[in-house]
N, C-alpha and C positions, 0 to 999 in steps of 0.2 A: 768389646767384640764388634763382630761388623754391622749388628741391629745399632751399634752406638749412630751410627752415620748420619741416621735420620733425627739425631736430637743435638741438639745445639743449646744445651744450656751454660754456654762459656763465655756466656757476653762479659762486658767490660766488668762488670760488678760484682761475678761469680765470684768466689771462694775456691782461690785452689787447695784441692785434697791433700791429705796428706798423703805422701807417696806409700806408706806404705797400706793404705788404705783400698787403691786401687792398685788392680793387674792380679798377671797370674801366681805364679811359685813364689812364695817365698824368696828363694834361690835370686830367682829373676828379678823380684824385685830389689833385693840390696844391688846387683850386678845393674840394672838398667837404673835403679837411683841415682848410683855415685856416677852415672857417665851425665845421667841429666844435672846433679849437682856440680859435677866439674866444669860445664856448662853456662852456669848463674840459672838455671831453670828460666833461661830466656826462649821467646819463641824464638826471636832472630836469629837461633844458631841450630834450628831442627834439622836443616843438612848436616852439621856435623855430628849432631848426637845422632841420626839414623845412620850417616858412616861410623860412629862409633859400635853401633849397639850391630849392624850389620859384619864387624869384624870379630864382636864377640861369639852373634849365631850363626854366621856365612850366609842369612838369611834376616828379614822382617817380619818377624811371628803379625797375626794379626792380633791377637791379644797383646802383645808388647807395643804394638802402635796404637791400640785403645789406651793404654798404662800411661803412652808418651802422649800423647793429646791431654790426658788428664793432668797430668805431671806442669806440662806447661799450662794450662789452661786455655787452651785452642781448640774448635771442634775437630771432631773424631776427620772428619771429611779431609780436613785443610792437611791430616797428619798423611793418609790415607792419597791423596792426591798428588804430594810430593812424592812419596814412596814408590806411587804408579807412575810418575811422570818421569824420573829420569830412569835412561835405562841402566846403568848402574846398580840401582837398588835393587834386590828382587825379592818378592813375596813369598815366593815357595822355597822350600828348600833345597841349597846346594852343593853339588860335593866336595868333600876334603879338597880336591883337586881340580882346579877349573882351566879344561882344553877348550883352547880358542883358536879357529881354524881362520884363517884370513880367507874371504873369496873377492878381495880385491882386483883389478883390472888384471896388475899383473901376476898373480898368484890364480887368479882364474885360468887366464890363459894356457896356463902353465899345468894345469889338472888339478886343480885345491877339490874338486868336486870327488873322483875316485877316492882323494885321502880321508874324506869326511865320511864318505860312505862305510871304509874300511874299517874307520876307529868305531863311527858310530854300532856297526853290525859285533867290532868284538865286543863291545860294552854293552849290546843289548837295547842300545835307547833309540831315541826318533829327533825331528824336529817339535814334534810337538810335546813330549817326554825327553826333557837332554840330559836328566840324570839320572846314574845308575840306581840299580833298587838297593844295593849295596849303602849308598851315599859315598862312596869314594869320587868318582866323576862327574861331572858336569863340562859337557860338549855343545859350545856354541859356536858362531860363526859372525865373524866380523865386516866391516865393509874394509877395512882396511887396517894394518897393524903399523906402517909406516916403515916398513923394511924388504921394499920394492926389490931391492937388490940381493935378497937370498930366498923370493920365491919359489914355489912355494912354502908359504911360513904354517907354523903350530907355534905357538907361544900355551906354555903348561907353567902355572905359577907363579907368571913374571919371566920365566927362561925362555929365550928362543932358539929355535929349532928353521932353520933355514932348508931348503934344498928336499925337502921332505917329498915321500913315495909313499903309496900303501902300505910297503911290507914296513918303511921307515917309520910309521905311524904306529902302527902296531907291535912294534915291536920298541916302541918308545913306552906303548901303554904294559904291556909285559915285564918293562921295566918298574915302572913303578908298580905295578901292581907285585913285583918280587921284594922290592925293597919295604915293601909295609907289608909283607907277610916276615919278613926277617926283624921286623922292629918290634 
């Protein structure tokens, strides 16, 4: 947990636990085991098992990165610092569905601001809350998506959305939100 932070007993000499010794569920633990084990439970590779364990919960539980500190035998901090430091990773949780709105130079220029407002107001969320209470969405904004030439952009799950308007926006999210009521 996050009181782990303030204790550091992982020096060189420690004894790492057994995994299934530490962490939360059960569940979690065979699931977040085999990715640290596929791994070699080396610290040197904690970005990739935090992208791995981040693709399994679309999030970094903080009891799974207490689990992954222990797992490698690293303090709780070192696991804890990487996870806040890039932005990439994110601690809270996020939705099925991750809308990324560009507010780059030229996607600004271009009104990316109107279209952020538009999605964010149908989904209910803020800048400081980007995901739906639902957990379907999550609405961020980028400095730049690198597809200057079909500004304004939305990029929703890897797809992009070029040439985009408010009602285009919402009515992009309308979309999805029909097709996972039909699934």
């Amino acid at each position: 947990m996050i009181s782990d932070l303030n204790q550091d007993s992982h020096g060189p000499d420690a004894v790492t636990p057994p995994l299934a010794a530490a962490g939360p569920s059960t569940e979690c633990n065979a699931i977040v085991a085999r990715i640290v084990e596929r791994h070699g439970r080396r610290a040197s590779r904690l970005v990739p098992i935090l992208q791995d364990v981040q693709a399994e919960y679309r999030y970094l539980p903080a009891d799974v990165l207490s689990y992954v500190a222990r797992a490698l035998n690293v303090a709780p901090a070192r696991v804890f610092g990487v996870a806040t430091f890039y932005a990439h990773f994110a601690i809270k949780p996020k939705g099925r569905h991750l809308v990324r709105l560009c507010d780059g130079t030229a996607c600004h220029v271009k009104d990316s601001v109107p279209i952020l407002d538009a999605i964010r107001k149908k989904l209910g969320v803020d800048a400081k809350n980007p995901t739906s209470r639902d957990l379907l969405f999550t609405v961020e904004t980028v400095a730049c998506l690198g597809a200057c030439g079909l500004a304004p952009v939305v990029v929703v799950d890897d797809q992009v959305y070029g040439g985009m308007t408010p009602d285009k926006g919402v009515a992009l999210i309308d979309a999805i939100v029909a097709k996972e009521a039909a699934a």
